[in-house]
C-alpha positions in Angstrom: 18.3 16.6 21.8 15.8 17.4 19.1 15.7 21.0 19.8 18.9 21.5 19.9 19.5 19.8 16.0 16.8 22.2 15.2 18.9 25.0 16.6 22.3 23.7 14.7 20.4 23.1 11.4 18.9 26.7 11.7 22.2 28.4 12.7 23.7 26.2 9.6 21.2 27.8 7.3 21.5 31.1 8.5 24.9 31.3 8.4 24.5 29.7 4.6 22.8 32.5 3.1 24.3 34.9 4.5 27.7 33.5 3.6 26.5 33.0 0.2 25.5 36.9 0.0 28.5 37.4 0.9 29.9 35.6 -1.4 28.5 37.8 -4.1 32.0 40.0 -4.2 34.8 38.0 -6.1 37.9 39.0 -5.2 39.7 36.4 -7.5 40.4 33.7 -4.6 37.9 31.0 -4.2 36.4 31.7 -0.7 37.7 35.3 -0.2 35.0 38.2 0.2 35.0 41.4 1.1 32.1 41.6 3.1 31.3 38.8 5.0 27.8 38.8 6.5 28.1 35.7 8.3 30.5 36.5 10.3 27.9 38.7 12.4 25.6 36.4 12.6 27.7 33.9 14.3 28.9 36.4 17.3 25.1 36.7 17.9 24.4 33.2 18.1 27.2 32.5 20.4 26.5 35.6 22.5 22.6 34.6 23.0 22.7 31.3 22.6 26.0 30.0 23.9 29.2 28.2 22.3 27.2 24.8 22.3 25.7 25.7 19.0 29.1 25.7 16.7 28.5 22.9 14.7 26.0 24.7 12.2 29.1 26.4 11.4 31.3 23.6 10.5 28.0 22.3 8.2 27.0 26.2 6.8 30.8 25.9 5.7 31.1 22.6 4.2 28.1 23.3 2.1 29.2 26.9 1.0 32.6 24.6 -0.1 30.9 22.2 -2.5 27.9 24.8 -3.9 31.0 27.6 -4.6 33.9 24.7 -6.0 36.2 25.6 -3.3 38.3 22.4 -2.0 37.3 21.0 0.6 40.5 20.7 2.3 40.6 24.4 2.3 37.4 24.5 3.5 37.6 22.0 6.3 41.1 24.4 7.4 38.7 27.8 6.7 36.7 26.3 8.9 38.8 26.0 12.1 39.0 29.8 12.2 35.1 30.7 11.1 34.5 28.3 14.5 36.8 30.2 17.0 36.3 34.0 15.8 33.1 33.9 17.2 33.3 31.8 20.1 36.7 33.8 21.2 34.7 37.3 20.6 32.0 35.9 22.3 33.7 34.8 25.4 35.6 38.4 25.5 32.3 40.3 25.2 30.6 38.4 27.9 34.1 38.9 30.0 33.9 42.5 29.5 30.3 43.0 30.3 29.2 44.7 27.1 25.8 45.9 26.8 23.4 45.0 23.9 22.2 48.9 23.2 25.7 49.9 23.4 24.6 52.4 25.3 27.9 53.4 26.4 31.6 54.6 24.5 33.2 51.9 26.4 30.7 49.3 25.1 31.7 50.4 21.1 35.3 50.4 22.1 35.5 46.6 23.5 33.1 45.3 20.9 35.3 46.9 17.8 38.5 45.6 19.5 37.2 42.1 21.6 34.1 41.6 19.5 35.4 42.4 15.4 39.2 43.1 15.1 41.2 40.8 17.4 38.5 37.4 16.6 38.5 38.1 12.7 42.1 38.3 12.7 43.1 35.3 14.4 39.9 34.0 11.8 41.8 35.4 8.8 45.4 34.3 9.7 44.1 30.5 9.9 42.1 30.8 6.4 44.9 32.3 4.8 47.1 29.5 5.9 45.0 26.9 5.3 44.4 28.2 1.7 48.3 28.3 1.2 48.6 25.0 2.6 46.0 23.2 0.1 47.4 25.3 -2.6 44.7 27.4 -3.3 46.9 30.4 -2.6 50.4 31.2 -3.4 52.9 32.4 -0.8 53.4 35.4 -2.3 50.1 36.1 -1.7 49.0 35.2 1.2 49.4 38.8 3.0 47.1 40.2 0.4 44.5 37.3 0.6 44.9 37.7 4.7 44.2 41.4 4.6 41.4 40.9 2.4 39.7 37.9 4.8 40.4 39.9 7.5 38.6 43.5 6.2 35.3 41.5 4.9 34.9 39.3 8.2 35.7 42.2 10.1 32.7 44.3 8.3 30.5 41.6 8.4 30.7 41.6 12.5 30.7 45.1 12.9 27.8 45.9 10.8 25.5 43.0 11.4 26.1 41.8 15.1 24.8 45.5 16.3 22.3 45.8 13.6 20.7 42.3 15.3 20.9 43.1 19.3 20.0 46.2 18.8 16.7 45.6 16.5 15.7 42.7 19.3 13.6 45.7 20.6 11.6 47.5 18.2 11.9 51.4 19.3 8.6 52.5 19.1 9.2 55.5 20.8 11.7 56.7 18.5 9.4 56.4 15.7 6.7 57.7 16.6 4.8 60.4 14.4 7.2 62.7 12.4 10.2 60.7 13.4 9.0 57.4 11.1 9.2 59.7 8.3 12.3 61.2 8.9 14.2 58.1 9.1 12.8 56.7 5.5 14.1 60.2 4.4 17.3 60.0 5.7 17.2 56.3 4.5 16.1 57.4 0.8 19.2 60.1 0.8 21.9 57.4 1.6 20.1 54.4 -0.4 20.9 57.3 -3.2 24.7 57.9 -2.4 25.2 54.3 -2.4 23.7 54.1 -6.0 25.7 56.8 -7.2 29.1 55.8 -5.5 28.8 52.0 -6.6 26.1 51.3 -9.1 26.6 54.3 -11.2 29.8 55.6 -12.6 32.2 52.4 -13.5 35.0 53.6 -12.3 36.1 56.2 -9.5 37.6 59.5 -10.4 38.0 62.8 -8.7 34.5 64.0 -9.5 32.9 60.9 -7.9 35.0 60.1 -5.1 33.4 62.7 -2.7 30.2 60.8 -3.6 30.7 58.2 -1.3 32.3 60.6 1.6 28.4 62.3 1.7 27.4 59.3 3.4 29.3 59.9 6.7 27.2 62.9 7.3 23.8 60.7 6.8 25.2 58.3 9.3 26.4 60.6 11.7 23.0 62.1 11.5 21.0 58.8 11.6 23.0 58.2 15.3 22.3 61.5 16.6 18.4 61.2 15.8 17.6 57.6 16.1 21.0 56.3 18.6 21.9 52.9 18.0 18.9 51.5 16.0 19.4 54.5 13.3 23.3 53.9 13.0 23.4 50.2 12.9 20.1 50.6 10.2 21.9 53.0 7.9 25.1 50.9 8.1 23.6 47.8 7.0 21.9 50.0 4.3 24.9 51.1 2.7 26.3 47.1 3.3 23.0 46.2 1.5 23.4 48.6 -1.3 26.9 47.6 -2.1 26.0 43.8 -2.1 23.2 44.7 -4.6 25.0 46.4 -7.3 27.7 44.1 -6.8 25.2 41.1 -7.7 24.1 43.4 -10.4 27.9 43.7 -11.5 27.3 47.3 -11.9 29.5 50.4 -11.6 32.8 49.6 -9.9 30.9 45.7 -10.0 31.4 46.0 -13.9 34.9 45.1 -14.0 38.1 44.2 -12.2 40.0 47.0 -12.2 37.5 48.6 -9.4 38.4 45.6 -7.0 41.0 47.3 -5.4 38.8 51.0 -5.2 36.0 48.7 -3.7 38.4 47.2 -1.2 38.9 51.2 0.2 35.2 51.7 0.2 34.6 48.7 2.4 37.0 50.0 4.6 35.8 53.1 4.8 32.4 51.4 5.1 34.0 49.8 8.5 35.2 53.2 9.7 32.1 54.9 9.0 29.5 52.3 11.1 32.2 52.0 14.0 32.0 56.1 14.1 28.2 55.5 13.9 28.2 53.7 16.8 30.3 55.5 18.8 28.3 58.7 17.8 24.9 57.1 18.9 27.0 55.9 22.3 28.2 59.5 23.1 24.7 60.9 22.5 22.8 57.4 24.6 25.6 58.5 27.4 24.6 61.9 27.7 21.0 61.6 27.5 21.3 59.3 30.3 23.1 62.0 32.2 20.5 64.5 31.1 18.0 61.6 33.2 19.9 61.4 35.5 20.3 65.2 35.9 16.4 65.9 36.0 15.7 62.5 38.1 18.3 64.2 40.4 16.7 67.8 40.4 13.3 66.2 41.0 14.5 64.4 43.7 16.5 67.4 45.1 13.5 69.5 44.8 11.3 66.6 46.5 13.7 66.7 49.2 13.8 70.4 49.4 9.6 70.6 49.3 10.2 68.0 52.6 12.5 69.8 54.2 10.4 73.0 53.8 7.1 71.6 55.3 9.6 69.6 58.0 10.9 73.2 58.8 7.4 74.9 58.7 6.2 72.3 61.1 9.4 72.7 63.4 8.9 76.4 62.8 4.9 76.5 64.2 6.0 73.4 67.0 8.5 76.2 68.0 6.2 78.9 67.6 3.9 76.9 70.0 7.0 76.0 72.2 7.9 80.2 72.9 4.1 80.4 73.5 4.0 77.7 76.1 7.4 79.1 77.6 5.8 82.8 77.5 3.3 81.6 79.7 5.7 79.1 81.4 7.6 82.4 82.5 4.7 84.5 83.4 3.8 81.9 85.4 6.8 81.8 86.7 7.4 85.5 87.2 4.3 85.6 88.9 4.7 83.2 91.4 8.3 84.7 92.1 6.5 87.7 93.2 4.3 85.4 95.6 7.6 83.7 96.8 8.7 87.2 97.4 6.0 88.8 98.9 5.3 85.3 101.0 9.5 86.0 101.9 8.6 89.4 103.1 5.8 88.4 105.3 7.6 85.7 106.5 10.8 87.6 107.5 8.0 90.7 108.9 6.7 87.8 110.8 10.3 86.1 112.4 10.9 89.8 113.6 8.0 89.9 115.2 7.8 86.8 116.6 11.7 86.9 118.0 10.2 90.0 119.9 7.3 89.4 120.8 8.2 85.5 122.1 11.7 86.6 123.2 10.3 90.1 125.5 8.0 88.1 128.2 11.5 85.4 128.7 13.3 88.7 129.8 10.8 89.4 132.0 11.0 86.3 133.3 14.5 86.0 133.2 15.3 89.4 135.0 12.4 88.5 137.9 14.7 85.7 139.1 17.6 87.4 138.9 16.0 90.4 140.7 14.5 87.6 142.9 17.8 85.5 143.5 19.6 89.2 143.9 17.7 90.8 146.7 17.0 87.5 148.7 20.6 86.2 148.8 20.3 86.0 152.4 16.7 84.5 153.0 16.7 81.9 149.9 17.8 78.3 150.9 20.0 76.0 148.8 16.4 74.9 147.4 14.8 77.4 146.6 18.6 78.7 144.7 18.7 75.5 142.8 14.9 75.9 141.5 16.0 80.0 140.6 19.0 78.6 138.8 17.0 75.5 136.8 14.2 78.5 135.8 16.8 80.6 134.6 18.7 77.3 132.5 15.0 76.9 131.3 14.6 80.3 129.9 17.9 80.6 128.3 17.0 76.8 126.4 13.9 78.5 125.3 15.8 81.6 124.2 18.2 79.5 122.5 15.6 77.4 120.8 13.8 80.3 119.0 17.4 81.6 118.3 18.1 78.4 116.2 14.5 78.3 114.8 14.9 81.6 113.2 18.1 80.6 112.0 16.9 77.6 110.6 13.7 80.0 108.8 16.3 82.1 107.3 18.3 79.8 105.6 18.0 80.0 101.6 16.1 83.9 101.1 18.8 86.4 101.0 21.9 86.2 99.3 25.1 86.7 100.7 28.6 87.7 99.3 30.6 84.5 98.1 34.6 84.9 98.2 37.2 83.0 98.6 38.2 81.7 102.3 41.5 80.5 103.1 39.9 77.9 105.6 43.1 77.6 108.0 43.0 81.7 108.7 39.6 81.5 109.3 39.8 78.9 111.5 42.1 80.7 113.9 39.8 83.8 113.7 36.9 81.6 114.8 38.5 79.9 117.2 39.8 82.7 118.9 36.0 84.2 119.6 34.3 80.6 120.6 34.4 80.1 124.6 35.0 76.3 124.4 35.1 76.3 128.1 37.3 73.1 128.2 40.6 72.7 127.5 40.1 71.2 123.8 43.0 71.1 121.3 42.8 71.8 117.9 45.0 69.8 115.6 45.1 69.9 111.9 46.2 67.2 109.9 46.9 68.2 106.5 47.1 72.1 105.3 43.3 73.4 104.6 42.4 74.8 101.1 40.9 78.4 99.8 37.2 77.5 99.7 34.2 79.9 98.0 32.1 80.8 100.4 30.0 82.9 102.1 31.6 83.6 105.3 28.6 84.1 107.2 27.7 80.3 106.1 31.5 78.9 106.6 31.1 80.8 110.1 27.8 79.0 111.3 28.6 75.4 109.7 32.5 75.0 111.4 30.9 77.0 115.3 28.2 74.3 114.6 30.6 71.3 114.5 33.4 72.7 117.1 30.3 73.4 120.0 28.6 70.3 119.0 32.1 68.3 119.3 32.4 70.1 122.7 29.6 70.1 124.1 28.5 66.3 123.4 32.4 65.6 124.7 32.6 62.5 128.2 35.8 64.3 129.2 37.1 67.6 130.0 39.7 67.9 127.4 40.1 66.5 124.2 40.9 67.1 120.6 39.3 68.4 117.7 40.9 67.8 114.5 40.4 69.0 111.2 42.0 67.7 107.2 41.1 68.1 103.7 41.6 66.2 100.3 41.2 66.6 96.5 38.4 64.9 95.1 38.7 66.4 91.5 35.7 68.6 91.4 35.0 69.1 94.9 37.0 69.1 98.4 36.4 66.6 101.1 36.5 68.7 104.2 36.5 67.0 107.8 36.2 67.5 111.6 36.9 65.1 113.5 37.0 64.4 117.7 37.5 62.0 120.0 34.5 62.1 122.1 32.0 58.9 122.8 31.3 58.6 119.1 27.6 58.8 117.5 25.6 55.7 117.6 24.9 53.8 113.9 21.3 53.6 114.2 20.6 57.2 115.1 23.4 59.1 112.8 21.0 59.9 110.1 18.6 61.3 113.0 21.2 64.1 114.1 20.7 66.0 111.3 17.1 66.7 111.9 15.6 69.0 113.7 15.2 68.9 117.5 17.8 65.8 117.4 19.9 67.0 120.7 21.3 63.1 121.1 19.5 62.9 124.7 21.6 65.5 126.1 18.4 68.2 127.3 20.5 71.2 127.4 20.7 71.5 123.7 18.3 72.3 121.7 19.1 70.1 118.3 18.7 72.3 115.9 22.5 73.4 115.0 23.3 70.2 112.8 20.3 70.3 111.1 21.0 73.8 110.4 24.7 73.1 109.1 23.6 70.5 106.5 20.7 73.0 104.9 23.7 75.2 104.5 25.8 72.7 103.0 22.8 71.5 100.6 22.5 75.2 100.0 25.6 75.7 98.5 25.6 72.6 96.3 27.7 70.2 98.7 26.7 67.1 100.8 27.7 66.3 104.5 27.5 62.9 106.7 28.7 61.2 109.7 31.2 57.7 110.4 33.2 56.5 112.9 36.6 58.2 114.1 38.6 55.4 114.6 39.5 54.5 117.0 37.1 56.8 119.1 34.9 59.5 118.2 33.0 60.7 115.5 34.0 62.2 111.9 31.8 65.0 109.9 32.6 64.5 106.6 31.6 67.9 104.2 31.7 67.8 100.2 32.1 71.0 99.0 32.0 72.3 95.3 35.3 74.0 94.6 33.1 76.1 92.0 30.2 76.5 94.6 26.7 77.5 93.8 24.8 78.6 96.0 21.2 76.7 95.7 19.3 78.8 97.9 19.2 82.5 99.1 20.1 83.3 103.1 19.2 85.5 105.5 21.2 88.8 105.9 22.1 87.7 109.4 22.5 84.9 112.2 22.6 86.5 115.3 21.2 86.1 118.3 19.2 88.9 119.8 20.1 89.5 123.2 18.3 87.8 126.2 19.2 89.5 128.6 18.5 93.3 129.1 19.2 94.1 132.9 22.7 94.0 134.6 23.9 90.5 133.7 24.2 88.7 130.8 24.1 84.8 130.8 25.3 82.0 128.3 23.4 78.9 127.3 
């Protein structure tokens, strides 16, 4: 509570004096001033220190009443409005957001309008009421006595709020060296015009008017140099110097007639801080741009600097990387020509070993028939049967290297990939294979063009029909075939209706050897038909033919690649070389 009776009694005083220096310019009306100095003050209380604080104005008014002999009815109605123009201008100001450097246009704009105009008015409209009301005024001229409240409360806010909340920080940096000097200078050069526009000549005439026009320039110049201190300081100059000769009553202070001259200067007194200010704005505005600009080059040319040693280092990672896959590929290249030359040997060595293995099983195979041939009448049933069996065994063993090589030769030598309409080459096939039992061939939907290689399409479908046949428990059955759309790939399938593949060994018929018990077989044909599938990027497995038999299902790219190079060929080489040839 204490402190805040200091703070009213201090604000009253304040607001006293400056009231009172205000004060100092009659304008015939008990009360009414041109320039009122207190005005300003009491925005900046309100603004820093809150509304809380408005009785030292009620007291600061109260006493200026009774020292000046102005009633105190008038006073107590004066008052009223003295009490709301700040605390209204306040409250917009704070609403608005305006800064205390008035660092931007839009700050000089809202104060002049929310901060000075609009608040003084309403102040001036209730004092010139009031003053008609007590009879201190007449009617007649209470417009004038308005106008006149209105201009000097006005002036007061606009020159001495800024000059206050801007001086709150001493700007060293604008002062510095050279700088001090040229603001006392420029101070010493208007302190001059004010002399000679108000204390000098007693009366304005066309010679002396221009006078007071030279300090525009001064101001103007006092913005552009020093911003917002230098403006609001050579503003409250010029308010100073006026204040001073009119307590000297000298020049246009010497007599009345200058009151109305004085009332135009005070105007233009008003115009010429509010252009000040918004001079020293425009200026604040663009050197903050001009900040802003180089903040934004140095951090565009940080960002370039990073960007330039990111792509230096992505340039020598890179560098590093076509090194690395340089020697990745001569790696590469070289072992390609081991994979070759290893290819060559290997297919050198399946020729050679198909003859070589293959030549003493003829000679074997034509001794019993040369045997069986020329003893027809001396061999007995026996001794046929164990001729027949030898020759069964050498044909196996033919048959077995046969698939072998086939098997070896799968995925080295590429073959010519076209497409296949599947049920034409079906009944091509079909017409060469010697099924030896009456088998039927049905096919359930209509069978797609495939890409193929028809070499590989040839062996993978001869694979499945034999197998079908051979692994048949009846002499006839049926061998059916159907196709569907999966999106990317076909879903191709042979299907019969034989004894059926058990579950535990269906993953076993695709290996090699696998012949499902049945000895005359070798077991090599299935596995051969799912390398070939693999190779050319599909998938095959086996399930139940409902309700009998067993169903190959094949997956097959329509855009097939193929994985793996083939052999230029799967033919058998013939067995047999004398009169007779026999089939496995």
């Amino acid at each position: 509570m204490l402190r805040y009776l200091v703070a009213v009694s201090l604000f009253a005083v304040a607001y006293f004096i400056t009231g009172q220096l205000g004060l100092i310019i009659q304008t015939g009306h008990a009360g009414v001033t041109l320039l009122w100095p207190a005005s300003g003050v009491a925005l900046v209380v309100c603004l820093l220190f809150g509304p809380t604080l408005w009785p030292g104005i009620l007291i600061a008014v109260i006493a200026l009443a009774l020292v000046n002999g102005v009633p105190l009815p008038a006073a107590l109605g004066a008052s009223v409005g003295n009490i709301l123009e700040p605390l209204l201008g306040a409250r917009w100001l704070s609403r608005f957001r305006v800064r205390e450097d008035f660092g931007r246009f839009q700050d000089v704009i809202a104060f002049s309008f929310r901060g000075a105009l609009a608040p003084t008015f309403i102040a001036a409209a209730i004092g010139a009421f009031a003053m008609v009301l007590q009879g201190a005024v007449q009617w007649n001229e209470v417009g004038l006595v308005g106008l006149m409240w209105w201009l000097g409360n006005a002036t007061g806010v606009i020159v001495i709020a800024p000059l206050l909340l801007s001086w709150r920080r001493w700007p060293a940096e604008r002062l510095r060296g050279w700088r001090g000097a040229e603001l006392l200078l420029l101070l010493a050069g208007q302190s001059l015009l004010v002399w000679l526009s108000f204390g000098y000549f007693s009366e304005q005439t066309l010679a002396t008017a221009p006078l007071f026009y030279l300090i525009i320039p001064f101001t103007v110049w006092a913005a552009v140099r020093f911003r917002i201190h230098g403006a609001t300081l050579s503003s409250f100059v010029v308010a100073a110097g006026v204040l001073w000769w009119a307590y000297r009553e000298s020049g246009l202070f010497a007599s009345p007639a200058g009151l109305t001259t004085i009332s135009f200067e005070i105007a233009l007194i008003l115009v010429t801080t509010c252009t000040g200010l918004i001079v020293a704005a425009l200026f604040c505005e663009r050197t903050h741009a001009e900040a802003r600009l180089r903040r934004s080059h140095r951090e565009l040319e940080q960002r370039v600097h990073d960007r330039t040693r990111e792509l230096e280092y992505a340039t020598e990672q890179l560098k590093a990387e076509i090194d690395e896959r340089k020697q990745a590929e001569g790696a590469l290249r070289r072992e390609s020509e081991e994979l070759h030359r290893v290819n060559a040997d290997l297919e050198e060595f399946t020729a050679v070993a198909s003859h070589d293995l293959k030549a003493p099983l003829r000679g074997v195979a034509n001794l019993a028939y040369l045997i069986e041939d020329e003893l027809t009448e001396g061999v007995d049933s026996e001794s046929r049967k164990r001729l027949r069996l030898l020759n069964e065994r050498v044909q196996r063993m033919s048959d077995l290297i046969d698939g072998l090589l086939r098997y070896a030769r799968v995925g080295r030598v590429q073959g010519d990939r076209v497409p296949i309409p599947l049920d034409a080459f079906l009944d091509e096939l079909l017409v060469h294979l010697d099924l030896s039992k009456r088998f039927s061939i049905k096919r359930k939907t209509p069978l797609p063009t495939i890409i193929a290689d028809p070499l590989h399409l040839e062996q993978i479908f001869q694979n499945l029909i034999v197998n079908a046949v051979h692994h048949h428990d009846h002499d006839t059955g049926t061998i059916s075939f159907s196709a569907k759309d999966k999106g990317g790939a076909w879903l191709l399938e042979v299907a019969d209706d034989g004894p059926g593949i058990p579950q535990w060994s269906r993953e076993q018929v695709f290996r090699m050897f696998s012949s499902g018990g049945n000895r005359g077989h070798t077991g090599i044909g299935l596995a051969v038909v799912r390398k070939l599938v693999v190779a050319n990027g599909g998938d095959i497995d086996v399930i139940d033919n409902l309700p009998r038999g067993t169903r190959f299902r094949i997956r097959w790219p329509k855009q097939s690649i193929l994985l793996f190079e083939e052999s230029d060929s799967f033919n058998r080489e013939p067995l047999d070389s004398g009169p007779q040839q026999r089939r496995a």
